[in-house]
N, C-alpha and C positions, 0 to 999 in steps of 0.2 A: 338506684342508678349504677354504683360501681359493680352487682351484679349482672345488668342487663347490656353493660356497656361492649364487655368483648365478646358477647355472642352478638352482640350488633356490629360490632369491628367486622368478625367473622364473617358476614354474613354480605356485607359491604366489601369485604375482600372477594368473597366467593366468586362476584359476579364481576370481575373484572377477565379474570383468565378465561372468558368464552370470548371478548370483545376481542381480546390479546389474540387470541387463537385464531379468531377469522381472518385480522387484519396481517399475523405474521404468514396465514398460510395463502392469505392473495402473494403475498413479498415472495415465499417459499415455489409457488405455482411459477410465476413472471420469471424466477432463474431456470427453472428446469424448459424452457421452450427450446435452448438450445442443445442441451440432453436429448429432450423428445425428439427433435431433428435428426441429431444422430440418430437416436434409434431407429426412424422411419428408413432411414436408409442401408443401413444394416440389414434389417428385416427383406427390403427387399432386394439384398445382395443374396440371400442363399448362401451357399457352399463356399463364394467368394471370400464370407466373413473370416471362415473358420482357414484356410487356407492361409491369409493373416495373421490369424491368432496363433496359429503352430513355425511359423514360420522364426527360424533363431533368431533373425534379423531384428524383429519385431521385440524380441524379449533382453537385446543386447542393447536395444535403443534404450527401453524403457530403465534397463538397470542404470544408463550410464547417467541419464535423466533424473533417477530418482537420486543417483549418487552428488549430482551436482547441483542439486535444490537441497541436500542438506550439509554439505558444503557450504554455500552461499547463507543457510542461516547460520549456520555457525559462526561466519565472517562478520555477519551483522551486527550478530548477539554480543560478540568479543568487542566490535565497534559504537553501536549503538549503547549499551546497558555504558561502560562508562564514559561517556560522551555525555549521556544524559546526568547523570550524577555531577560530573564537572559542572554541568551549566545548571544544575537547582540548587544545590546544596552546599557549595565551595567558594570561596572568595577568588575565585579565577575571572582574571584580569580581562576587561570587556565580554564580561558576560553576556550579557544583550546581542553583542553584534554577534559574537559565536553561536547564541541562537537561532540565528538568521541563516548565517552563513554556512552552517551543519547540513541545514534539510534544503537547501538546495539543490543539490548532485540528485534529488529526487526528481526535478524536471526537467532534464538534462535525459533525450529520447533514448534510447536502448543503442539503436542504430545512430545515432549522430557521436553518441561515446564510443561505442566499439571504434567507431571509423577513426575517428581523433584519437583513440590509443592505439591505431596503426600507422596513424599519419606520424604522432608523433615517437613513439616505442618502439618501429615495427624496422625489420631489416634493414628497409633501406631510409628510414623515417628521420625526423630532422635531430633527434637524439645521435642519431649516429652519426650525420653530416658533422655535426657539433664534436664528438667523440675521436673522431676519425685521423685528424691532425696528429691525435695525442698516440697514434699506433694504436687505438683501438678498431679492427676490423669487423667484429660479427658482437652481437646484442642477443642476450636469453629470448630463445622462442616464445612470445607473444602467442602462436594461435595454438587452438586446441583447449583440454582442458584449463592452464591455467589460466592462458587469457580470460577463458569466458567466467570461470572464477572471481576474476581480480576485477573484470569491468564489472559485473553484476554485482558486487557486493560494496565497491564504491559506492554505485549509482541507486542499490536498494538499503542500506541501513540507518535509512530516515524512517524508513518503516516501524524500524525496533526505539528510533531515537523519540519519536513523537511519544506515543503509546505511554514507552518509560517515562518521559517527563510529566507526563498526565496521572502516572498514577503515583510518582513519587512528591507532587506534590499535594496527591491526598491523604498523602501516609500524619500518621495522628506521629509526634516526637517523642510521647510517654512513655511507649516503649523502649524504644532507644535510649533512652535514657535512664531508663532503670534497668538495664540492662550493663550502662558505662556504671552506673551506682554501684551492683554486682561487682564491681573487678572484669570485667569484656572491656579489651581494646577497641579501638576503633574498627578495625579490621575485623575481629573476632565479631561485633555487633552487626557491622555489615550483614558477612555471611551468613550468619544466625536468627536474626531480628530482621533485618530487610529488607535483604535477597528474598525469603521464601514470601512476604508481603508483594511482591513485585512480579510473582510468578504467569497470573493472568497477563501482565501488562509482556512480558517476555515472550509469553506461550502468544498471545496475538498478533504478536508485530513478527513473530519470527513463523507465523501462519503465513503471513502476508508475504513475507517473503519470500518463502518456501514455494505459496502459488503463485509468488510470478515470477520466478526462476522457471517452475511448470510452462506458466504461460509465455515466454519470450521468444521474438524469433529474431527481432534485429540483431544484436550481441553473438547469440548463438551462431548466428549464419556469417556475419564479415571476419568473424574469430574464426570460424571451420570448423563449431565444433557440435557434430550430429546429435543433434538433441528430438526429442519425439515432432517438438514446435516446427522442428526447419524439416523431419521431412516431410510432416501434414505439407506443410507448405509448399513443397517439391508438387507430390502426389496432386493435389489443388490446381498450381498452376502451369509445370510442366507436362505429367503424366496425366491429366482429368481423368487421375482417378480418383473419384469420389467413394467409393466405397471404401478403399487404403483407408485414404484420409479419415471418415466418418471413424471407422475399427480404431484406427490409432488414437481419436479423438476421444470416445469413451474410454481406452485404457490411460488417457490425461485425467478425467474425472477419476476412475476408480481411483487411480493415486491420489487424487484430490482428497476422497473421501475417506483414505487409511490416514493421509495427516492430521485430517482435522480429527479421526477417529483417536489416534496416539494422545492427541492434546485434550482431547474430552478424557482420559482417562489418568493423563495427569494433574487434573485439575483438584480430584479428590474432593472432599466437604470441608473444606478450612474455610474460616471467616475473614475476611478483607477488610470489615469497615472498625472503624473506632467504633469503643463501649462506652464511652465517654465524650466533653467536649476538647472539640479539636483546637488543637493550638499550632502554632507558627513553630516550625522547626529553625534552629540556627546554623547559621552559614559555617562548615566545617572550614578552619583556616588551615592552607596547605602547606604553608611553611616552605621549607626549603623545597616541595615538589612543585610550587606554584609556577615558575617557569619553565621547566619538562614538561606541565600540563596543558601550560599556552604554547609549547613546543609541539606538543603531539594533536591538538587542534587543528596549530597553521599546518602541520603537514597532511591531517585527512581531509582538509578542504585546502588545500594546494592541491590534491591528487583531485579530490570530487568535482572543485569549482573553479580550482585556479590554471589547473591544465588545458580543461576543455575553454575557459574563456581566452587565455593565451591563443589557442589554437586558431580560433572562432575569430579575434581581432587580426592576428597575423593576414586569413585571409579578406578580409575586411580589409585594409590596409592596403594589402597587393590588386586586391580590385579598385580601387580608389586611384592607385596609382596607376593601373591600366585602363581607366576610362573608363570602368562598364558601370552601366546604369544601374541606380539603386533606389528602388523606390520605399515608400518606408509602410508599405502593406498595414496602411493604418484600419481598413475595413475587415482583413483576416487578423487582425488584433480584438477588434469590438469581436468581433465573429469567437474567436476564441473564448474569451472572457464570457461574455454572455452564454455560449454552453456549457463550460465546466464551473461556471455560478451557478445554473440549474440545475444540471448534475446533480452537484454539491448538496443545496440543499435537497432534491428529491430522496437521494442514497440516504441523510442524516434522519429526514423521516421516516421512510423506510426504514431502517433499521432499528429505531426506536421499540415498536412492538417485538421484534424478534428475539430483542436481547432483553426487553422485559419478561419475555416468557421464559427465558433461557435460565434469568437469574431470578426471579421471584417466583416462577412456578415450574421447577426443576424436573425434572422426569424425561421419561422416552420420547411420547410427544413431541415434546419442546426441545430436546437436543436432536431427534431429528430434523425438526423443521429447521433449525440453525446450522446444522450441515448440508442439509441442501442448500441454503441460502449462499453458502461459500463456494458453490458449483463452477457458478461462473467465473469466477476468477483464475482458474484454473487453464480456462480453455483458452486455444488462441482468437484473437478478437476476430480472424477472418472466418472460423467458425459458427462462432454470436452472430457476427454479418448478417452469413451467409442462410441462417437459420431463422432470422428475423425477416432478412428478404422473402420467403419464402412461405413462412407465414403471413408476412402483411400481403405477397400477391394474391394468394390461394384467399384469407379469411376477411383482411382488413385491407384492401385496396385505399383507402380513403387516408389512409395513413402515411402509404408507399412512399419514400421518397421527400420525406416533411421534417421536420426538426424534432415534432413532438419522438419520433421515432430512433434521432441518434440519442436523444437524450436515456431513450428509454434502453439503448443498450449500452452506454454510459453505464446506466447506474444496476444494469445486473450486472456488467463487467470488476463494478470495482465499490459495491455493497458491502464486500465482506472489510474493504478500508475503514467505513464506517462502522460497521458492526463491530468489528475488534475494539475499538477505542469506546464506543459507546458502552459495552458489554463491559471493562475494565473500571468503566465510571462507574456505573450501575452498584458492580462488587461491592465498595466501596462507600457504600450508599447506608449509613444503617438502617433497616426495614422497619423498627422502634419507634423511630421518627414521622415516618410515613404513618403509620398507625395511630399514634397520638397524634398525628393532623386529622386522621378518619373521627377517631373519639371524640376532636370538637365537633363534627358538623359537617366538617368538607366532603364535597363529593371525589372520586378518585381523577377526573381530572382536575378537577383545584389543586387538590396534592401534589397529580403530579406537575402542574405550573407553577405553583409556589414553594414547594419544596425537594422534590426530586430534580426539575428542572436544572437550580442555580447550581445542586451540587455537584454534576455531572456534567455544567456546562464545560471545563476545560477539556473532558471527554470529549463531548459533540462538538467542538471548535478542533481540535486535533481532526477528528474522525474526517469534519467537511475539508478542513487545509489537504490531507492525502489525497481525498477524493479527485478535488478540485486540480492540483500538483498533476496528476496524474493523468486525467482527462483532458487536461487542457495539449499533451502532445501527443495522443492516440493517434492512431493512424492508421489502421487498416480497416476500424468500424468507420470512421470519420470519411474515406474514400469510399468506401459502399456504401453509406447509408445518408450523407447529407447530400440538401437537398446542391438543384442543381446552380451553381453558381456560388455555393456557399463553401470557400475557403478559409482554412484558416492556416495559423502560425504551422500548424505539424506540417500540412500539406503545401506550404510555402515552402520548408525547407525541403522535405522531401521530392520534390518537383524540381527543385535547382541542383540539390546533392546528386539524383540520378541521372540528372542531363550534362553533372560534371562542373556546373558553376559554383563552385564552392564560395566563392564571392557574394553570389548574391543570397546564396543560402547563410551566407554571414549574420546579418543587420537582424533579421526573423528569430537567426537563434539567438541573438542577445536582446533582443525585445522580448521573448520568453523566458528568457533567465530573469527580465529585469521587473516584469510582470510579474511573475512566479514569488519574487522576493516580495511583494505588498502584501500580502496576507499575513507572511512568518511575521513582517516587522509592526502589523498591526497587533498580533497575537502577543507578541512581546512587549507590544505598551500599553495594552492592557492585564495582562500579568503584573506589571509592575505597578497600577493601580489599584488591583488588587492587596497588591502586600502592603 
């Protein structure tokens, strides 16, 4: 028997990675429709393409694009990596709630934050009203690069904060601590021991970020600052020219496809998971930094959550005072919830086979089909739209205009949320395990529901919270693609915000902040059941 048993392991493994490979390459095929769109249009632009593609204009965008998606993860990464460490690993004072109150700047729309840091920050904004008594007459320039910098990187370093916390608390403490046995300080252990453990979790969340810096256009656009997203968006709705837009659209992917490319290559062949079993790490006690750290908390959620909520009640307030009706859009509430719940989970199963192939059956194959997967994330949503319409009129009419349909571009939009976090779990996963469940008996999915499952679930719980975060205030697929009558909280606000009611756009955005926050604070009581 101990002879026959790993060619039977073997043999039982072999025949998972063809299951893996069909179901990742439906997942891989469902992101490229928006790709293929572009390309049809391209194609039959002709000479039009190329006239784009040599144009300076076109290659001055792209730089300043590419320069300000790695900006923006840099801001994350600085933000997010220790943020997350404070709130797993440290005796820092209401941990739990800082939990909460971190990844929320996450659902907080792109365009409803730009605007509230010009309402509030901007020339003539209530900063300066405030200011002004004091002989202060002008305030640092808000638009342009730094603005769109500083709002995007508030409102995206939940992306890096989730991911890290999922995968710092798979880290095995043996290390670390024969490490402090060694003579390594704390600090020294850190950087050596489990910074480079962390790496996947860093390299994904600061993917995510990276693609939706690529992909933004509210931020970019009420900041002023020419990013590829705003002038697709120009080209779209001013100029109908689609072909611009289409050219500028595949050179958003090709960028797409060199970050994810840089990050497949620093990923190397290091091992993630523990050799051993896993034990509970102990709470680093911060000593005399413990209030600098509750300091430096309140103040990146006073900038993420406490600014735009100030903003958000002010007008709230001033409309109450002026009489104007406020209804409390309890049906674009359900409406909301109810799609980026489905979302949610569809992206977290989808992405499951992709990042099993990715990290259990490693090769060319498999990291291509995982880079395309991360396609659409990339693009801007009225792209997806617009690509989706277009195919459900021409192929699937029966679809046009239905729910099943926003959901479905939901979840190519923001698959690669899930895939990062799930791919991080995965790592981290010992493969040993899995196998000696193969050697009793189990079939590969028993394995993976009773064993792969539980240990990756803070993985797949992160993965759905972004997804969900996320979708629930989209807005340009949500306006083209649902169905007709069906509103929700994004398009509540954006409806009022454009027509200048800032008031009634109030109450939507703090029912979505207030929404948005039940998942985190579920996520955190059950963590703490956990321990």
């Amino acid at each position: 028997m101990s002879i026959l048993a790993p060619v039977w392991i073997r043999d039982r493994t072999a025949q998972s990675p063809l299951v893996l490979f069909l179901l990742a390459s439906v997942v891989a095929a469902a992101t490229i429709l928006a790709p293929a769109y572009l390309l049809i249009r391209v194609a039959d632009a002709g000479d039009a393409t190329w006239d784009v593609l040599m144009a300076s204009a076109t290659w001055e965008a792209m730089l300043r694009t590419a320069l300000l998606s790695a900006a923006v993860t840099a801001g994350c990464i600085a933000l997010g990596l220790p943020l997350a460490w404070l709130t797993v690993r440290t005796d820092l004072p209401l941990r739990g709630m800082w939990a909460v109150l971190l990844v929320l700047p996450l659902v907080v729309p792109s365009y409803v934050g730009a605007f509230i840091f010009v309402a509030a920050l901007g020339p003539r904004g209530m900063l300066q009203d405030l200011l002004e008594p004091l002989g202060v007459e002008t305030l640092p320039e808000i638009y342009g690069f730094k603005g769109a910098w500083l709002a995007l990187t508030l409102f995206s370093y939940p992306y890096v904060l989730l991911p890290v916390r999922a995968a710092l608390k798979g880290l095995d403490p043996a290390q670390e601590e024969a490490a402090k046995g060694l003579g390594q300080g704390a600090f020294a252990t850190f950087l050596r021991v489990s910074l480079p453990q962390l790496r996947p979790a860093l390299a994904a969340g600061g993917i995510l970020a990276a693609l939706y810096t690529l992909s933004d256009f509210g931020a970019v656009s009420i900041l002023r600052f020419d990013s590829l997203t705003r002038i697709i968006y120009i080209h779209y709705t001013s100029a109908f020219d689609r072909t611009s837009a289409a050219t500028l659209g595949l050179l958003l992917v090709v960028l797409a496809l060199v970050i994810v490319s840089l990050e497949g290559v620093s990923r190397g062949r290091s091992l993630y998971y523990s050799q051993g079993q896993m034990r509970r790490s102990r709470r680093v006690a911060l000593g005399v930094w413990r209030w600098p750290a509750f300091a430096f908390c309140l103040l990146v959620v006073g900038a993420g959550v406490g600014l735009p909520v100030s903003v958000v009640l002010f007008w709230l307030v001033r409309g109450v005072m002026a009489d104007e009706t406020l209804s409390f859009v309890r049906e674009a509430t359900v409406n909301s919830v109810y799609a980026s719940g489905l979302a949610a989970v569809v992206a977290v199963c989808a992405s499951i086979p992709v990042a099993m192939l990715s990290v259990r059956h490693a090769g060319p194959l498999s990291s291509l089909l995982e880079r395309i997967s991360y396609s659409g994330f990339a693009l801007p949503a009225i792209s997806i739209a617009l690509a989706l319409v277009f195919f459900a009129a021409n192929y699937t009419p029966f679809v046009y205009q239905t729910l099943s349909l926003l959901i479905f571009a939901y979840v190519i939009r923001f698959l690669p949320q899930a895939l990062g976090a799930c791919r991080t779990s995965l790592l981290q996963v010992n493969p040993r395990v899995e196998e000696a469940a193969r050697g009793l008996g189990f079939g590969p999915a028993q394995v993976f529901a009773r064993v792969t499952v539980p240990q990756i679930l803070p993985g797949l719980s992160a993965g759905a919270i972004l997804v969900f975060l996320t979708a629930i205030k989209e807005l340009p697929a949500t306006l083209l693609l649902s169905p007709i009558g069906f509103d929700t909280l994004a398009t509540e606000i954006w409806s009022a915000s454009a027509e200048g009611f800032f008031a009634r756009a109030a109450l939507p955005s703090l029912i979505l902040l207030a929404v948005s926050g039940i998942p985190m604070a579920l996520l955190v009581l059950r963590e703490r059941e956990v321990r």
